[in-house]
C-alpha positions in Angstrom: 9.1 -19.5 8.4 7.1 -16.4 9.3 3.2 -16.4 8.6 0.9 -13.7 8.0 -0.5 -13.9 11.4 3.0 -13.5 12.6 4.1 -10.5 10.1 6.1 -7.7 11.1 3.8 -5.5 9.1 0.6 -6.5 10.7 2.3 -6.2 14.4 4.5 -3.5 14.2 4.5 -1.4 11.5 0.5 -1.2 11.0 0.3 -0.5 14.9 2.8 2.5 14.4 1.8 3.4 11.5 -1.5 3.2 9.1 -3.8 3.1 12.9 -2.1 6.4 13.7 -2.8 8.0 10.3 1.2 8.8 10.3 2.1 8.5 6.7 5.5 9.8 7.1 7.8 8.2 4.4 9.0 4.7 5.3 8.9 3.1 2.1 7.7 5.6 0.0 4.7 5.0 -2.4 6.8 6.5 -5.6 8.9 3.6 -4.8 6.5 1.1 -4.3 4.6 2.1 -7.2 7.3 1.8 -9.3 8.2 -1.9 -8.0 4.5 -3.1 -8.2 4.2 -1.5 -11.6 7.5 -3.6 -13.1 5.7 -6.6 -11.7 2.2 -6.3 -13.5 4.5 -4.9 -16.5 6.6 -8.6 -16.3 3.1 -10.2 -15.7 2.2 -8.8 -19.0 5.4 -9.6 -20.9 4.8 -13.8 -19.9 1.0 -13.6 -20.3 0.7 -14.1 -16.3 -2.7 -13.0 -15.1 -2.3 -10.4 -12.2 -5.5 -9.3 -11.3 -5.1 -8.3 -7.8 -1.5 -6.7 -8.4 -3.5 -4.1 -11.4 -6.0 -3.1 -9.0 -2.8 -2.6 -6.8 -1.3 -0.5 -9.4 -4.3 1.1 -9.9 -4.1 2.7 -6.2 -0.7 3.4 -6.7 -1.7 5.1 -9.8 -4.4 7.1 -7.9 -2.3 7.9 -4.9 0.7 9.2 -7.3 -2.1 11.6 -8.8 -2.9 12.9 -5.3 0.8 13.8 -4.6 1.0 11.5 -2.1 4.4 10.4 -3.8 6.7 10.9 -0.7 5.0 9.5 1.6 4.8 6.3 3.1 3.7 3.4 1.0 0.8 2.6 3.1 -1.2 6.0 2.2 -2.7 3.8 -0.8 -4.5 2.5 2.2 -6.7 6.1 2.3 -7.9 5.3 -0.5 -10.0 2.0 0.2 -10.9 4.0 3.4 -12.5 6.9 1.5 -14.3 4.1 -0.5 -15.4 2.1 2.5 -16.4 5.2 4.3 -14.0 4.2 7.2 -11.0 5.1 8.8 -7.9 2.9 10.0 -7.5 4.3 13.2 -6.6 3.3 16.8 -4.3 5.5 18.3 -4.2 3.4 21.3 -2.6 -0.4 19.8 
C-alpha cells in the first residue's frame, strides 16, 4: 500500500512539474475536469455531500474559462497561487 508521503505525484511528478511552472499537457485539465465534474454530479444524484470535490470543480470551472483546457491538470494549481499571492516554484528539486 502506497501512502501520501510516498506518492508518485508528490515525488515525481510535482518535482517535474507544478515547481517548474511546466504546465505542458500530462493529464490535461479538460479531462480532469470532466472526471471530477461526473463525480460531484454522482455525489448529487445519491445525496453525498462533496464539499471539497465542488470547490475542486469550481477551479476546474475557473481554469476551463482561462483556456487553460490543454494543459496539464495541475495548472488549477495557479489559481490558489494567485489567491495566496505565491508561486509553486523550485526549479532546483
Amino acid at each position: 500500500m502506497q501512502t501520501d508521503s510516498q506518492s508518485r505525484r508528490l515525488t515525481e511528478k510535482l518535482p517535474r512539474f507544478l515547481f517548474k511552472g511546466n504546465f505542458e499537457p500530462g493529464f490535461a485539465t479538460a479531462l480532469a475536469a470532466k472526471d471530477v465534474r461526473l463525480a460531484t454530479d454522482l455525489g448529487r444524484e445519491y445525496g453525498i455531500p462533496m464539499e471539497l470535490s465542488n470547490l475542486v470543480d469550481q477551479r476546474h470551472v475557473e481554469a476551463m474559462f482561462r483556456g487553460w483546457g490543454p494543459e496539464d491538470s495541475d495548472a488549477v494549481c495557479r489559481i490558489q497561487e494567485e489567491k495566496a499571492g505565491v508561486q509553486l516554484r523550485f526549479p532546483n528539486v
